[in-house]
Structures are given as C-alpha cells and as structure tokens.
C-alpha positions as CSV (number, residue, x, y, z in Angstrom):
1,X,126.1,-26.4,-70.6
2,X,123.5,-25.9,-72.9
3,X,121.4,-29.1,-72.1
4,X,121.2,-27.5,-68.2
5,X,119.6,-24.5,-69.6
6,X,117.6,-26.3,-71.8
7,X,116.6,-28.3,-68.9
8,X,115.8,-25.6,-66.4
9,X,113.8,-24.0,-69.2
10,X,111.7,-27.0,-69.6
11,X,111.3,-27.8,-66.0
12,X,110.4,-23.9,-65.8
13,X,107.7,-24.5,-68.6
14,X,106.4,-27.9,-67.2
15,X,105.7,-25.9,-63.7
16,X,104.2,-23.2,-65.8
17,X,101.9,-25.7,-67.4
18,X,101.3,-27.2,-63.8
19,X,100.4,-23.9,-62.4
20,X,98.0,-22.9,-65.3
21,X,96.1,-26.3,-65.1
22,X,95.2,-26.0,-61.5
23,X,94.2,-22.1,-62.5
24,X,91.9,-23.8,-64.9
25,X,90.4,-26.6,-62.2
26,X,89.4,-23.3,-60.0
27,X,85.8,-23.1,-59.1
28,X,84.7,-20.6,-56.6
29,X,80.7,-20.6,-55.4
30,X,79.1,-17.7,-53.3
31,X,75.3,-17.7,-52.3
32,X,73.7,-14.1,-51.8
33,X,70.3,-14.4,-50.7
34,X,69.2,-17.4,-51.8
35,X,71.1,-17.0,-55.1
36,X,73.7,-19.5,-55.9
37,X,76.5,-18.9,-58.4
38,X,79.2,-20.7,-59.3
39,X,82.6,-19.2,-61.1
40,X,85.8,-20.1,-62.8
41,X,89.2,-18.6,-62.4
42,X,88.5,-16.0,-64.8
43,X,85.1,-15.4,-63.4
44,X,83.0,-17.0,-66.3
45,X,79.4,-18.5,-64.1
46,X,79.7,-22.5,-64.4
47,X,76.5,-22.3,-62.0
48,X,73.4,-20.2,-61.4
49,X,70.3,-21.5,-59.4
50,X,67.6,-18.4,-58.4
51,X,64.8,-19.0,-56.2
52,X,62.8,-16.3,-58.6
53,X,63.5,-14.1,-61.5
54,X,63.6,-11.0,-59.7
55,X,66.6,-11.5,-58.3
56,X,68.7,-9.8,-60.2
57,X,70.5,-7.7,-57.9
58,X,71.4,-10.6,-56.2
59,X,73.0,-12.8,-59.2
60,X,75.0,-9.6,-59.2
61,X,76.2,-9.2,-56.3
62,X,76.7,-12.7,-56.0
63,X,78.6,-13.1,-58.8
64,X,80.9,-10.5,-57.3
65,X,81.6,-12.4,-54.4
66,X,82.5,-15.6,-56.2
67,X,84.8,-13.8,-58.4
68,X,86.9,-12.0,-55.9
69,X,86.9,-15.6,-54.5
70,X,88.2,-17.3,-57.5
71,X,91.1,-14.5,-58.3
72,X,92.2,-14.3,-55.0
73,X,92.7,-18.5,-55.5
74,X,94.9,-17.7,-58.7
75,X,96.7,-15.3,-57.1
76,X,97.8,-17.6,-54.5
77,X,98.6,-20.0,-56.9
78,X,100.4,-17.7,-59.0
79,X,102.5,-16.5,-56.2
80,X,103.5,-20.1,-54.8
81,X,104.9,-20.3,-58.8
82,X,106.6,-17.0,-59.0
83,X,108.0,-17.4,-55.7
84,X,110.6,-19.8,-56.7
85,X,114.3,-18.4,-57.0
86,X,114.3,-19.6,-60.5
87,X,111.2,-18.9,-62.1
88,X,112.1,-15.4,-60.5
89,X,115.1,-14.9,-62.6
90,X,114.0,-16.2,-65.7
91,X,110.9,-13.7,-65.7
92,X,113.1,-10.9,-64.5
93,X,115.3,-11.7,-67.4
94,X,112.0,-11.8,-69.5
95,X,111.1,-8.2,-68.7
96,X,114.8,-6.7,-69.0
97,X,114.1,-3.6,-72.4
98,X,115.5,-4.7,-75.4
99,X,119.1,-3.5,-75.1
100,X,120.1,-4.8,-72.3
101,X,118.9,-8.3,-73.4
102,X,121.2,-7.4,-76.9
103,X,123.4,-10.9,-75.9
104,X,121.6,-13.2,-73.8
105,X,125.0,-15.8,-73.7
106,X,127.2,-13.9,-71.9
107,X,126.0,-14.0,-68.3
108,X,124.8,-10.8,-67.2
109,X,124.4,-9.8,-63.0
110,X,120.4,-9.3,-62.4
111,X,119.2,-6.8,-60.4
112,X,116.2,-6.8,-57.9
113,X,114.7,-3.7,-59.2
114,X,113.0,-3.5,-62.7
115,X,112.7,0.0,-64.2
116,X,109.5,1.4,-64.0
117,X,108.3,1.5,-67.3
118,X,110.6,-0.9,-69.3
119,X,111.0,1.1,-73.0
120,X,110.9,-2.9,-74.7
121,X,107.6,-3.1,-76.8
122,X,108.0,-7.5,-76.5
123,X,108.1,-6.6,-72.3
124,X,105.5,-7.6,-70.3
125,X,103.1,-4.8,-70.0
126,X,103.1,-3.1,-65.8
127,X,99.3,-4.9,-65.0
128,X,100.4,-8.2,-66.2
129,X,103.7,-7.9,-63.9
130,X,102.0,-6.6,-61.1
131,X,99.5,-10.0,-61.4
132,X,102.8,-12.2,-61.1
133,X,104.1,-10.6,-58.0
134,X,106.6,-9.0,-60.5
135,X,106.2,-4.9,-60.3
C-alpha cells in the first residue's frame, strides 16, 4: 500500500516539476508604440528595443501589457495542473489546519470546502491558494 502512495506522490511531484518548467519557458512580448518588450513568467524584461530614449511611458506601459500576458499564460498552465482529481486532493489535504491533519494514516473523508482562514501557520497562505484555483 505504501509503494501506491509513494508512487502517486512522485508522479504528483514529477507533474509538478513538469508544470513549473513550462512556467519557466514562458515568454510574453507586447509592442506599445514602437516599443518592444519582452517578459518572463514572473514578468522579469528578457527584451527591450526603443526607437528613442524618451519613451519611457511607453516601456511602461508596455511592460504592463506583456506581463498580464505572461501571468495569464501561468495561470492557464497552473489550472490544467490543479485541475486534475488527484493533485486536487493532495493540495486540499495540504491546506487542512494542523489538527485535523494530527494522523495522516488513517483515511480521512475530504471535503470540498476549505475554511476560510485555515488557523495552521505551515498552511498555504489565502493569495497563494487563490493563484492555484484553490480558495
């Protein structure tokens, strides 16, 4: 029994790894009058080319665009991860507070709603489950 869990954790972990990789191969590019940037996932600029140097309202705005590009991208990817039946459960398990976790080995009926805010310091914080398509 414990090999299957062990098993469904790893595939779990090997689809997590998966998912972040492509996160990482994200590029998004936006061009704002004649100003072309380029952005990762997490909106770092891999690419700026300006026709002058007074465009800085532009780079900005710019910028913003490719951005909103590039999370909107890693949501979708995200989502197509969290989505699955499995990966649900295990990060609803994740996000259970402290006490009802106290003995993970006895199987334990999970329920489709999560409290609000989960007392368990080690939880994941409300922001980082609302990314997931947890909250």
């Amino acid at each position: 029994m414990q090999g299957s869990v062990d098993a469904r954790f790893e595939e779990i972990a090997r689809r997590a790894r998966h998912v972040q990789d492509a996160v990482d191969r994200v590029r998004a590019r936006a061009v704002v009058d004649g100003v072309r940037v380029e952005v990762t996932a997490d909106g770092r600029i891999t690419a700026l080319f300006l026709p002058d140097s007074v465009r800085a309202q532009s780079v900005s705005r710019a910028h913003e665009c490719a951005r909103g590009r590039a999370q909107a991208r890693v949501a979708t990817l995200r989502h197509e991860f969290t989505a699955d039946p499995l990966v649900a459960a295990a990060l609803r398990r994740l996000l259970l507070p402290g006490p009802e976790r106290a003995n993970l080995c006895v199987p334990q009926e999970i329920s489709d709603s999560l409290p609000a805010d989960p007392p368990n310091p080690y939880a994941l914080p409300p922001a980082v489950r609302h990314r997931y398509g947890l909250a």
